[in-house]
C-alpha positions as CSV (number, residue, x, y, z in Angstrom):
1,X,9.2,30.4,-19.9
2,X,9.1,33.0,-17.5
3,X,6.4,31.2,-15.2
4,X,3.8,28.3,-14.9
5,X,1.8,27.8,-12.5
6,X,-0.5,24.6,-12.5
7,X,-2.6,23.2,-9.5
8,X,-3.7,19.6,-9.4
9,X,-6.2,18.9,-7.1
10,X,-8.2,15.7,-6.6
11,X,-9.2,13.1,-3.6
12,X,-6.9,10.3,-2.3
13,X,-5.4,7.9,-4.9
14,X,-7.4,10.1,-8.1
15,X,-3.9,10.3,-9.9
16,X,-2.9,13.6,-9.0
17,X,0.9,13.2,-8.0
18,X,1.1,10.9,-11.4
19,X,-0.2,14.0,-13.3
20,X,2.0,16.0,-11.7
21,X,5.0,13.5,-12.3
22,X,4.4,13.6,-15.3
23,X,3.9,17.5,-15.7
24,X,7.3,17.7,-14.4
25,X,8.8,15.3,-17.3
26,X,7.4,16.9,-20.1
27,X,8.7,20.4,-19.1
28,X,12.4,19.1,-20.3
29,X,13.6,21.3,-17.0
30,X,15.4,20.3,-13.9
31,X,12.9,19.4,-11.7
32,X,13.1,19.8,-7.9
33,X,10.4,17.5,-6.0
34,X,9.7,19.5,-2.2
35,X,7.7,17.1,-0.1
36,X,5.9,18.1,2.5
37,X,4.5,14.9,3.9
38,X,6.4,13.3,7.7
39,X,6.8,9.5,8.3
40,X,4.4,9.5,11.5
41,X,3.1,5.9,11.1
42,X,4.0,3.1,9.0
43,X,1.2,3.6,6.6
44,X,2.4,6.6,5.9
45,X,6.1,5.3,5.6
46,X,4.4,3.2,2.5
47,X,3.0,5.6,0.7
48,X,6.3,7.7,1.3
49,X,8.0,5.1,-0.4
50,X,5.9,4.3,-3.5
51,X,6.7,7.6,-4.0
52,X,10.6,7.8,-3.9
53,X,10.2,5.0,-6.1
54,X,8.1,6.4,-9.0
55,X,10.4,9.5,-9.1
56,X,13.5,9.5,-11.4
57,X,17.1,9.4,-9.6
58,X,17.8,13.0,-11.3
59,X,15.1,15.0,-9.6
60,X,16.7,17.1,-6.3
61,X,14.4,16.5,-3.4
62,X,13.4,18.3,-0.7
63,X,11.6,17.4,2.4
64,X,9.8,20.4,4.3
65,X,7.0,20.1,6.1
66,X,6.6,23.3,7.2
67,X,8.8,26.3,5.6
68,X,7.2,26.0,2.3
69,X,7.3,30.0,1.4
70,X,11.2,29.7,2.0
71,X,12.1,27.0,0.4
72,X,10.4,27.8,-3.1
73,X,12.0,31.8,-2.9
74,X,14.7,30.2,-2.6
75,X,14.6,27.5,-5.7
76,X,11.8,29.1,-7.9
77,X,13.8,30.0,-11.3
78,X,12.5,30.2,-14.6
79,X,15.0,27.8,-15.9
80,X,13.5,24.8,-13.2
81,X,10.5,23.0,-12.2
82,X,9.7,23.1,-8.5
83,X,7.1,20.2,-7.8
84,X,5.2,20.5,-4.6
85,X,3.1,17.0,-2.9
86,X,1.3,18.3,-0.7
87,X,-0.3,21.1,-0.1
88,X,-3.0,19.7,2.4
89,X,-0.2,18.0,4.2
90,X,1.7,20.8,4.7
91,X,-1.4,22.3,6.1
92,X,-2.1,19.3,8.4
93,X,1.7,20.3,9.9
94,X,0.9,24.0,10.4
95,X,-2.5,23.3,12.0
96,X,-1.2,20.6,14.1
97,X,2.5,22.7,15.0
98,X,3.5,23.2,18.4
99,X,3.6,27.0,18.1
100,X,-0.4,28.0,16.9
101,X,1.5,31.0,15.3
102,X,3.3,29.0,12.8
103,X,-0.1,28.4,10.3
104,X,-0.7,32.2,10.1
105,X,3.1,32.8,9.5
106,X,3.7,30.3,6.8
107,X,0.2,30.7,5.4
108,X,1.0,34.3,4.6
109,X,3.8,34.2,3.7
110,X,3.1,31.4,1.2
111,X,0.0,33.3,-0.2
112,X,2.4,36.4,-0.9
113,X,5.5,34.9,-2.2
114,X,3.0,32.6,-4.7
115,X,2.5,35.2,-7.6
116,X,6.1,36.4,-7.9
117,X,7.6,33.3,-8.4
118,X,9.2,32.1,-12.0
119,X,9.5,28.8,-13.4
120,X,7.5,26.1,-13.8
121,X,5.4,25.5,-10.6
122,X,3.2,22.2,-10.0
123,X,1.0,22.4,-6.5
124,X,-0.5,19.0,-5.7
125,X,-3.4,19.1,-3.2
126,X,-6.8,17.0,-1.8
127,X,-9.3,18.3,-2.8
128,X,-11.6,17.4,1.1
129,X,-14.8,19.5,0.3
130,X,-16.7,17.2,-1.0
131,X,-18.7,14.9,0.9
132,X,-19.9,15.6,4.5
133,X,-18.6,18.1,6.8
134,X,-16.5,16.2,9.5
135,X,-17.3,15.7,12.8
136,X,-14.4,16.7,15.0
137,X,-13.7,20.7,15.0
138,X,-9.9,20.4,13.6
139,X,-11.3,18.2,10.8
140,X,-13.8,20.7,9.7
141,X,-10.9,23.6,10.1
142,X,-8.8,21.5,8.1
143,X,-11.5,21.2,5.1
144,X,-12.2,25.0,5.9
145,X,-8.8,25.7,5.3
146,X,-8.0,23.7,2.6
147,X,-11.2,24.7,0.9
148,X,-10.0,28.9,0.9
149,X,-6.3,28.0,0.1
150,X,-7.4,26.1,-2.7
151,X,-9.5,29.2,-3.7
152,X,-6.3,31.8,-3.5
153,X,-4.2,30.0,-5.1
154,X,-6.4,28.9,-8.5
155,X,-6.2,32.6,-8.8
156,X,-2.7,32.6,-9.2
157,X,-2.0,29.4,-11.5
158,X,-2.6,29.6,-15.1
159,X,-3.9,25.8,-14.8
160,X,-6.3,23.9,-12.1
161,X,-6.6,20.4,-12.7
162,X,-9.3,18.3,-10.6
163,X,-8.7,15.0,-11.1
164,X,-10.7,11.3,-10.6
165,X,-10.0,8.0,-11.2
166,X,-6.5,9.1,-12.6
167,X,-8.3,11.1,-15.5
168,X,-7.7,15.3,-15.6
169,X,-11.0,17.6,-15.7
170,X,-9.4,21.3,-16.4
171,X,-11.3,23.6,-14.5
172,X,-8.8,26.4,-15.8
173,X,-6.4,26.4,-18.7
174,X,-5.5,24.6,-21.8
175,X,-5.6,20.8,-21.4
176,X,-2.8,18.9,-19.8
């Protein structure tokens, strides 16, 4: 395998990261796990944890909430899995970064470096576009955001995967 590139996209608690788990089992490679998410309440601590927990002891993982581009030119191989949760968390760190720069930067530079990379790829993501348009103007940058990334990147992946109520709809690809 030279490259696969799936993205799972779905809304909070649809089953994505379990699909993607999963995913990342059956491809019989090494998988590394890069999380994006930060510990910034004790909600979020919780759902941090359910997550170590589901993951097997063998898988490497990486937190970075920010440098995503880096990190997977660095470990994409065609001989590993690279497993990213999430997407619209790392874009919730670039939109709220101290330097305003840092979302164009590491947007870019993620966009670019996507299509080259080899090995097995699995991009988790919430899907946010679909229900009302939020109030406040970051959260409606946010779903704008998330809504266009969403739309570069399904160019790139050989599989999208929307899921809902932990079942997979392929909206590109063979069946999972």
């Amino acid at each position: 395998m030279t490259s696969m590139k799936t993205l799972i996209l779905g809304g909070v608690r649809s089953g994505k990261s379990r699909l993607a788990e999963r995913l990342a089992t059956e491809s019989q490679l090494p998988v590394t796990y890069i999380a994006t998410a930060t510990i910034e309440d004790e909600e979020m601590r919780e759902r941090i944890a359910s997550h170590r927990m589901r993951r097997p002891d063998h898988w490497r993982i990486i937190e970075e909430p920010v440098e995503l581009a880096a990190v997977l030119s660095q470990r994409a191989d065609s001989k590993r899995c690279l497993l990213v949760d999430c997407l619209t968390l790392w874009l919730t760190n670039l939109l709220t970064h101290p330097n305003i720069s840092r979302f164009d930067i590491e947007r870019s530079a993620f966009v670019k470096v996507l299509p080259g990379l080899t090995g097995r790829l699995i991009l988790v993501s919430n899907e946010t576009n679909m229900g009302i348009i939020p109030m406040g103007e970051l959260s409606r940058r946010y779903c704008d955001e998330a809504g266009k990334l969403h739309q570069e990147i399904a160019q790139h992946c050989d599989q999208v995967v929307l899921t809902a109520a932990g079942l997979p709809l392929m909206l590109k690809g063979e069946h999972v």
